[in-house]
MIDREN-312812 format. One line per field, with one value per residue (C-alpha): x, y, z. Coordinates in steps of 0.2 Angstrom, whole numbers, padded with zeros to 4 digits. Each point is the difference from the previous one (the first is absolute). Layout:
N
x	c(X	...)
y	c(Y	...)
z	c(Z	...)
//
This chain:
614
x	c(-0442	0016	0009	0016	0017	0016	0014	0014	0016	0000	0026	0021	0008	0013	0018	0001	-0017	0003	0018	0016	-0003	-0001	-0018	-0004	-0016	-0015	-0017	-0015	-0016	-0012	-0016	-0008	-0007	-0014	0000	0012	0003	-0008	-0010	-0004	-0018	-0004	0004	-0012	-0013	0001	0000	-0019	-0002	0003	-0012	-0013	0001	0001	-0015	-0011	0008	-0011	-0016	-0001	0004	-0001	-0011	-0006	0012	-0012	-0012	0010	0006	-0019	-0001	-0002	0014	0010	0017	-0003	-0005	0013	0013	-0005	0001	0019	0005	-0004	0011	0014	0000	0000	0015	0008	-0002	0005	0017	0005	-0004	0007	0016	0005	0001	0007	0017	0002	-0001	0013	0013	0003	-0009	0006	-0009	-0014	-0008	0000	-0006	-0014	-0004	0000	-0010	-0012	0000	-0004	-0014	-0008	0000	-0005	-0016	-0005	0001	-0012	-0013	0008	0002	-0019	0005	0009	-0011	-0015	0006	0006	-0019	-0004	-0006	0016	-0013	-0007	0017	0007	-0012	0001	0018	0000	-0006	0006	0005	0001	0008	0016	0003	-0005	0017	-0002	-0014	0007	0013	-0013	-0010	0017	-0003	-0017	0003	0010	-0011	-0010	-0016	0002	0002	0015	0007	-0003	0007	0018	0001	-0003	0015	0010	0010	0000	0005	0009	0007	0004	0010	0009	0003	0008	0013	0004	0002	0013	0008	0005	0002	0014	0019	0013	0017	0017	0016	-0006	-0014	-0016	-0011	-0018	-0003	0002	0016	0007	-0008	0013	0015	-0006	0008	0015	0016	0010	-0008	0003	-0010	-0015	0003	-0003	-0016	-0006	0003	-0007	-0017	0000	0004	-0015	-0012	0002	-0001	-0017	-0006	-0015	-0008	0001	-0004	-0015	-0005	0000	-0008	-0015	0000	0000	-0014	-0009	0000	-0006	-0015	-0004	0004	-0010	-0016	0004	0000	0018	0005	0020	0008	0009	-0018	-0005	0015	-0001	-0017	0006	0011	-0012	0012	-0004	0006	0006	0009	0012	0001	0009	0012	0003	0004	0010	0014	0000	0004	0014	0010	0012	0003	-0002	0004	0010	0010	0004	0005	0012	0009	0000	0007	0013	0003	0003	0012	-0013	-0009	-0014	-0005	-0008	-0013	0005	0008	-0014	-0003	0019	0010	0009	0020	0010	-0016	-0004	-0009	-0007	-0015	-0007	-0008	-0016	0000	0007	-0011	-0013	0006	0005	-0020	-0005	0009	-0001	-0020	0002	0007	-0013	-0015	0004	-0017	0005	0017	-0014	-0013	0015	0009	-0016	0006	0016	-0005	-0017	0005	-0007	0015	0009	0015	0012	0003	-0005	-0003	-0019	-0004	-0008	0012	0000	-0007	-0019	-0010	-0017	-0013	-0010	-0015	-0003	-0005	0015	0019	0012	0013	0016	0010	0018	0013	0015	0019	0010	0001	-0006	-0014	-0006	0000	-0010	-0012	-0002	-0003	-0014	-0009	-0003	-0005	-0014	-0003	-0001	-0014	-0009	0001	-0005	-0015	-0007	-0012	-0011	-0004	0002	-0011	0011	0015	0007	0010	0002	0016	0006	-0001	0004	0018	0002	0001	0013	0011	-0001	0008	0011	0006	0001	0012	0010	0002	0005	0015	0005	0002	0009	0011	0021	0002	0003	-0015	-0012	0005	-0003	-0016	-0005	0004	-0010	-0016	0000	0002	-0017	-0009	0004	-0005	-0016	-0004	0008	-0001	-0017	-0007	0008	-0007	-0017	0004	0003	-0016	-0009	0009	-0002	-0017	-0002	0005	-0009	-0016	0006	0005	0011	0016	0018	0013	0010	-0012	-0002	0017	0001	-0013	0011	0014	-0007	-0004	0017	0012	-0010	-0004	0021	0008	0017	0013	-0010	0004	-0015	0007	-0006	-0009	-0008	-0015	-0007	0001	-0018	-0005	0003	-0008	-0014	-0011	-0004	-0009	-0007	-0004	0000	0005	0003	0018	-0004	-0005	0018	0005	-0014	0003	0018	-0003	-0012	0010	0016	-0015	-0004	0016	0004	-0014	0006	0017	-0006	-0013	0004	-0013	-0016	0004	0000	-0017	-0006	0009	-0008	-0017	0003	0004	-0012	-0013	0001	-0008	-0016	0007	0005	0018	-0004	-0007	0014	0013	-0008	0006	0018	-0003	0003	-0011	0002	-0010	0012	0012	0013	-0001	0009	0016	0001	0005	0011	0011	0002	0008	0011	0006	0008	0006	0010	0006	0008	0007	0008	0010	0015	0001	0017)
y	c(-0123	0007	0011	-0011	0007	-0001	-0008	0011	-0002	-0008	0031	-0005	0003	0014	-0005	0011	-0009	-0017	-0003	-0002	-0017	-0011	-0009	-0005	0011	0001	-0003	0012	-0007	0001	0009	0000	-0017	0011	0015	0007	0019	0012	0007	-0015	-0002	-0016	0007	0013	-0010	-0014	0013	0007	-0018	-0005	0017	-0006	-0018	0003	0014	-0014	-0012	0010	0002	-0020	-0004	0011	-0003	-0019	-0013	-0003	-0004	-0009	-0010	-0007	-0003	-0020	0005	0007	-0006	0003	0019	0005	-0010	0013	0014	-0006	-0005	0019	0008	-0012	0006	0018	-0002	-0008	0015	0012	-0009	-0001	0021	0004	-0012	0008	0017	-0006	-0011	0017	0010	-0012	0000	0020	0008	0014	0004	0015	-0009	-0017	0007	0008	-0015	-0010	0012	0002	-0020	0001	0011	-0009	-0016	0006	0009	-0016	-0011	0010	-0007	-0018	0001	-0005	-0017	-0010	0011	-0006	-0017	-0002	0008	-0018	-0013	-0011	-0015	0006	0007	-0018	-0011	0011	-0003	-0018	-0002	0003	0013	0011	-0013	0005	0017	-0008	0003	0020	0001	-0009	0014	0013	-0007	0002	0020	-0002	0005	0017	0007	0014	0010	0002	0019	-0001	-0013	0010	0017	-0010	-0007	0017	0008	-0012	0010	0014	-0009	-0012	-0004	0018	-0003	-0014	0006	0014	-0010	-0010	0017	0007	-0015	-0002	0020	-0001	-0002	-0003	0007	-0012	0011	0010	-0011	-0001	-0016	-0006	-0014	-0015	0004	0007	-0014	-0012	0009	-0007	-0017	0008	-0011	0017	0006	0018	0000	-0010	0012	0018	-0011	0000	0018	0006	-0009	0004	0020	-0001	-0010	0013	0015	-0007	-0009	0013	-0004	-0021	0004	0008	-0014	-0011	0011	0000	-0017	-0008	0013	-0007	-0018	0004	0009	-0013	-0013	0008	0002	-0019	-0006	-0010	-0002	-0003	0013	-0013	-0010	0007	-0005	-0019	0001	0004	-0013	-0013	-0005	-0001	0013	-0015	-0007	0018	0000	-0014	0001	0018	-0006	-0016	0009	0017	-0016	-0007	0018	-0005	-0018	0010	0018	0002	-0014	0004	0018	-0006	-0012	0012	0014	-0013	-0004	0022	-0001	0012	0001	0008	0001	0017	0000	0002	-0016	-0010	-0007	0003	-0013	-0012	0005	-0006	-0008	-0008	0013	0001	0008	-0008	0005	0001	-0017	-0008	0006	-0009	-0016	-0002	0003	-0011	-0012	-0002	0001	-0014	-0012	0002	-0003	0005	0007	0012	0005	0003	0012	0008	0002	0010	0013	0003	-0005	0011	0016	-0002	0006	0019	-0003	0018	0011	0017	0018	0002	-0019	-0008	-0011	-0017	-0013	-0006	-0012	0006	-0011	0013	-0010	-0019	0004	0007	-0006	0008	0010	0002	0016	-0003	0013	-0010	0002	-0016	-0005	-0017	0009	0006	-0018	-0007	0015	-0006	-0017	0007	0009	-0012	-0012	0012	0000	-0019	0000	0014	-0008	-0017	0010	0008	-0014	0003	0016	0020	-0004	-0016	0002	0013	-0009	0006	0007	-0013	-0013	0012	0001	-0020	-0002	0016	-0007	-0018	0006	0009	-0014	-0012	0014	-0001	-0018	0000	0013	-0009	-0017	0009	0008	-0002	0002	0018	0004	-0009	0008	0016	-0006	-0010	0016	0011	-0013	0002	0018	0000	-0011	0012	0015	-0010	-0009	0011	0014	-0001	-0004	0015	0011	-0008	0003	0021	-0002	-0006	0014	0015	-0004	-0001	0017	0009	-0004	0011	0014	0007	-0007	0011	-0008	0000	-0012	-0011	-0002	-0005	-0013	-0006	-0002	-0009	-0015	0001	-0002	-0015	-0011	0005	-0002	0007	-0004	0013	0020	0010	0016	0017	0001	-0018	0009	0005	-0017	-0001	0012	-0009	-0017	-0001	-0012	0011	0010	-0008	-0019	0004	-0016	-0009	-0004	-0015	-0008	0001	-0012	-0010	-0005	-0004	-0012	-0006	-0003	-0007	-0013	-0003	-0004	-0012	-0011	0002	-0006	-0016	-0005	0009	-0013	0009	0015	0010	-0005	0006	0016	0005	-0005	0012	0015	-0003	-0001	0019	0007	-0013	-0011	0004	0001	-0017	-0008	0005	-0007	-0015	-0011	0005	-0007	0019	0011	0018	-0002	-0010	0011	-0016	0007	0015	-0010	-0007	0014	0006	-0012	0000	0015	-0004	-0016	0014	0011	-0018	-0003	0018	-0002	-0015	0008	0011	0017	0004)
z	c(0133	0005	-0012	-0004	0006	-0005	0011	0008	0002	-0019	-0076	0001	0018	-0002	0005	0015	0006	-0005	0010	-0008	-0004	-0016	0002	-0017	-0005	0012	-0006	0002	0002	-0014	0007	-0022	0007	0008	-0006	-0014	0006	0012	-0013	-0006	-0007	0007	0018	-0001	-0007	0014	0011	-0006	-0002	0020	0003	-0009	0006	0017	-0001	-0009	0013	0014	-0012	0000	0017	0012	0012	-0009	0008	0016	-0012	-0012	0017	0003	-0017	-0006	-0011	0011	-0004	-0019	0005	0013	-0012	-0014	0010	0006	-0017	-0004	0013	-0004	-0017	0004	0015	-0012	-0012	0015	0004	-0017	-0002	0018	-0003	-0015	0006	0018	-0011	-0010	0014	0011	-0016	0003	0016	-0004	-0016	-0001	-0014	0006	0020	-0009	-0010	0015	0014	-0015	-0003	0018	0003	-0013	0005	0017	-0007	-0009	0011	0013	-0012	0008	0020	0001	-0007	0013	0014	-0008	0000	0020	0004	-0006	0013	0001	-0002	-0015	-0009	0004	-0008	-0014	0002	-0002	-0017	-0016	-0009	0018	0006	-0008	0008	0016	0008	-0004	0008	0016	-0003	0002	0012	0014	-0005	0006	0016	-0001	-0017	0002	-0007	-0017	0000	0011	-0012	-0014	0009	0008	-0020	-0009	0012	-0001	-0015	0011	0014	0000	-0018	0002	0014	-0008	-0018	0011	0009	-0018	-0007	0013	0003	-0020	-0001	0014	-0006	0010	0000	0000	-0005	-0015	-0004	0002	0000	0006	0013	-0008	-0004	0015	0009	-0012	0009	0016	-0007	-0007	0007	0003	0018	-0006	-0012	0011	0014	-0014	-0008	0019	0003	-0016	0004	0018	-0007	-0013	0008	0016	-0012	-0005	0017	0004	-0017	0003	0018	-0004	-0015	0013	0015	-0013	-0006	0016	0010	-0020	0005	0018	-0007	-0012	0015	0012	-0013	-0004	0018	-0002	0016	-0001	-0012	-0010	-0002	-0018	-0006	0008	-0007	-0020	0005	0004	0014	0020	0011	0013	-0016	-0002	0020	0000	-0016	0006	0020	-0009	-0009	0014	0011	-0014	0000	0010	-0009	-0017	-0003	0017	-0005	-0017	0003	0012	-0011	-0014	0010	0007	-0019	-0003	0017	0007	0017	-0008	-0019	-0005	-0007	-0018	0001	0004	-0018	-0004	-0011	0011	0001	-0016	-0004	-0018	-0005	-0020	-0012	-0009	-0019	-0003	-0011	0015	0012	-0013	-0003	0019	0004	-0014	0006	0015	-0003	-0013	0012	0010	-0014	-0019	0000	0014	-0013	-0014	0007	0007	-0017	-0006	0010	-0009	-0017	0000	0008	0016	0010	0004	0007	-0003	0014	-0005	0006	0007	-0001	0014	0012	0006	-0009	-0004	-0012	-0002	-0006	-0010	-0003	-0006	-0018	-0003	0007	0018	-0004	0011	0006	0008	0000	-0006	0005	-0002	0018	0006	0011	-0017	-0007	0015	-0004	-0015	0005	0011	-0010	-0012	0012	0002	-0017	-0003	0015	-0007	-0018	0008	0011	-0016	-0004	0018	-0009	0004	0016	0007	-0007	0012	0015	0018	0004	0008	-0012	-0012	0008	-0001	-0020	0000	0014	-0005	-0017	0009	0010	-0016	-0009	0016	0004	-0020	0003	0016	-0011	-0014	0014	0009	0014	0001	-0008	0008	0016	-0008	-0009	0018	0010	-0013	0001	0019	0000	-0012	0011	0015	-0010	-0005	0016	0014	-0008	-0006	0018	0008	-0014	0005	0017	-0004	-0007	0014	0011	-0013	-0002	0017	0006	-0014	0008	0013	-0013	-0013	0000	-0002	-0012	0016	0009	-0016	-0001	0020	-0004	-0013	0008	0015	-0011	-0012	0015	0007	-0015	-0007	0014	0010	-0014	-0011	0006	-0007	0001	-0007	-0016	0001	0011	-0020	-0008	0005	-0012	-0017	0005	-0013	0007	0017	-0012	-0013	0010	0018	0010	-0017	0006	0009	-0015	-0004	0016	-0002	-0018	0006	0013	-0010	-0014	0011	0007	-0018	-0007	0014	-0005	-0018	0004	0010	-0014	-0014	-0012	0000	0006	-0014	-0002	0014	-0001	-0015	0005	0015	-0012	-0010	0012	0002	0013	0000	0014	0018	0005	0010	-0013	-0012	0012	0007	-0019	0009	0018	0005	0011	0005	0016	0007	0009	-0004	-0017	0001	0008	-0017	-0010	0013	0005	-0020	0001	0016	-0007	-0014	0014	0008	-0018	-0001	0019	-0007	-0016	0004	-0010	-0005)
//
């Protein structure tokens, strides 16, 4: 059993951390639907509870499920024996999810970062008593496990134990399973609660102010290229100041992953992740091949016409998410930014609008930016028994409405995967992206409709910029991966080289029309998902084109379709991406398939060609 983790980037805000701006007031999540206060009793007694039940857990099955296998009741005993380490992962997500949504709404807490390491060690220790579990269960004859597996009741977990069964492979003597777990707090989730900790303690400086990332990362979009250019500077200053500490987080991260590689026998550096991701590493080679072969019909394009739009040559790099010139520009208050999302969703299927709605009405989301909170934007599942909950760092701007629509869209499929249970519910990342970027695209389409013409070029220009960041973007973050993996097997790398690597990819995937002068060497450094997901970020692109695939077929036969759709969310993660897709005439292993989605986003580039920006 893995020890669950919480997603990276992702109390009233003060005024001087909030913005200027009049945004209605901002929820805060209500974490009491777990647990009521840090030193709340019925924290510490699920803890001694999940202690005890995973110690008992081992007393009446370790070393048993090869006999309970040639049993004549065998699907009744395995099915007992799953039924039992549901229950208790579901136990541990709810504990570990607590403490991981307290620790996310201020990092920089003393109490809440010993509340969380301790929730940490815990969990870990307990479940030692559990990694025999699904090792006992792979030393099964295959025969054996699948008749077993094709009666009731075990019949119902049988696409967990598929799950497992791909592991089979690259697991190793229980020892060494039990010693890479028991470190893991010392190792790596030391390392990463380290890089959430500097990240939220750093504050950067514009004029006689000081403000943490989330917000200087909003000036990026200020209209006034001033402003953009000190947000730039300020970051590029900060992040510099600190480099050595991110360089070294991620020096040790990556030689980590190549130990635990290595030990495994992965043979690509990327293959763990395609393996969580029940996805084929022919299937990444080609989407990632697909849109590095699109740049110049894509980002290359785009850049070009928007620094012909600035009456530039060249845009800097601060000016690369920039509001178009005398664009129609507007916030939007928080009781908008709702009823635009549920909307848009309730166009689509009212009972998309109603789980949705829970998440405003029940206090599910956090949405004020404030000092030491964690940036970006997540929705965490927690655990089935219970319900998700969302963080977004809320300022007004369209970006942050689209956030919004993405998060929730994660949060309707992890509401509709519930049912499949703690063990099933949990969905690769690359279908996990599709809910999130289909709500995304629903919210869009819904502004567009609603929109002049001034401000659908501003709104068309923004959604192509998103898709970039999400599909170009993504692919050449996956690409410095792929490099700065690659070089630390020959050894420790300097922040100097790490930053060479990353430039290498930056100026292919964005292009001549964007100068990446001084400073943008550091932006590596704050990326969370380097650190806390290695090679996640191609879940990103994937769930785009995906999605842009998706909502072509919904726009030809929109009758049926949200059927369909739902039954693919709610499926969670017990069906392949193939079968998942196959309802929609769509398959990944197609190369064809990846065209799709891009040539969505060109036909948006023509459309912008097509308007004149006065």
């Amino acid at each position: 059993m893995a020890l669950p983790n919480m997603p990276a980037p992702v109390f009233a805000a003060s005024a001087a951390v909030a913005g200027s701006a009049d945004l209605g007031a901002l929820p805060e999540w209500k974490l009491s639907d777990l647990y009521e206060s840090m030193d709340s009793p019925d924290f510490a007694d699920d803890v001694a509870r999940a202690i005890a039940d995973c110690k008992a857990f081992a007393a009446k099955y370790q070393g048993k499920l090869a006999g309970f296998a040639a049993a004549p009741d065998a699907s009744a005993k395995l099915a007992d024996a799953v039924r039992d380490y549901e229950a208790i992962d579901d136990l541990l997500g709810k504990i570990i999810s607590y403490a991981g949504l307290l620790y996310a709404a201020d990092t920089s807490d003393p109490a809440r970062m010993k509340f969380y390491g301790d929730a940490q060690e815990k969990i870990t220790d307990a479940t030692s008593d559990l990694l025999f579990f699904t090792l006992e269960l792979n030393r099964i004859d295959d025969a054996v496990l699948d008749r077993a597996a094709a009666q009731q009741p075990l019949a119902h977990w049988k696409p967990w134990l598929e799950d497992i069964r791909r592991e089979k492979p690259y697991q190793l003597d229980d020892k060494i399973e039990q010693l890479f777990h028991e470190k893991s707090v010392t190792g790596r989730n030391a390392w990463n609660r380290l890089f959430d900790e500097t990240l939220a303690g750093l504050r950067f400086t514009i004029g006689d102010q000081q403000m943490p990332l989330t917000q200087v990362q909003n000036l990026m979009q200020d209209p006034k290229e001033d402003v953009r250019k000190q947000a730039a500077e300020s970051v590029a200053r900060t992040l510099g100041e600190n480099l050595r500490t991110f360089a070294l987080i991620t020096n040790t991260l990556a030689n980590d992953k190549e130990i635990s590689d290595r030990w495994r026998g992965f043979d690509d550096i990327a293959d763990s992740r395609h393996l969580s991701n029940r996805v084929e590493r022919e299937v990444v080679d080609a989407m990632v091949s697909a849109v590095q072969a699109a740049h110049p019909r894509l980002s290359h394009r785009y850049y070009k016409l928007k620094a012909k739009w600035f009456g530039k040559d060249q845009l800097e790099h601060w000016d690369r998410n920039a509001p178009l010139p005398n664009a129609a520009n507007r916030e939007y208050r928080w009781d908008e930014a709702r009823d635009i999302v549920l909307g848009a969703y309730g166009n689509f299927a009212p009972s998309m609008a109603t789980i949705a709605r829970r998440f405003f009405d029940e206090g599910w989301i956090d949405a004020p930016v404030r000092l030491g909170k964690q940036s970006g934007a997540f929705a965490h599942p927690t655990t089935p028994s219970a319900h998700p909950y969302v963080l977004v760092n809320y300022l007004g701007k369209p970006r942050d409405v689209m956030t919004l629509a993405h998060e929730l869209g994660h949060g309707v499929h992890q509401v509709l995967a519930a049912p499949n249970g703690p063990l099933m519910a949990p969905t690769p990342l690359t279908l996990a992206e599709t809910a999130s970027v289909f709500g995304e695209m629903l919210t869009f389409r819904a502004l567009l409709r609603s929109s002049g013409p001034d401000q659908r070029r501003t709104l068309l220009a923004s959604k192509v910029e998103d898709m970039l960041n999400t599909v170009v973007r993504q692919i050449a973050f996956y690409s410095f991966e792929r490099k700065l993996h690659t070089e630390r097997r020959k050894g420790e790398l300097t922040a100097e080289q790490i930053s060479d690597i990353w430039m290498s990819v930056q100026g292919d995937s964005l292009g001549p029309s964007i100068r990446l002068g001084p400073g943008y060497e550091t932006c590596w450094a704050y990326i969370p998902h380097f650190i806390h997901s290695p090679f996640y970020v191609y879940a990103y692109a994937f769930g785009d084109c995906l999605v842009n695939s998706l909502y072509g077929v919904y726009e030809k036969a929109a009758d049926g379709f949200a059927e369909k759709y739902f039954a693919m969310l709610s499926a969670g993660g017990t069906k392949h991406h193939s079968e998942l897709l196959a309802p929609f005439g769509l398959d990944a292993r197609d190369p064809a398939f990846w065209q799709i989605g891009l040539n969505m986003i060109e036909g948006m580039i023509a459309e912008l060609e097509g308007m004149e920006v006065v």
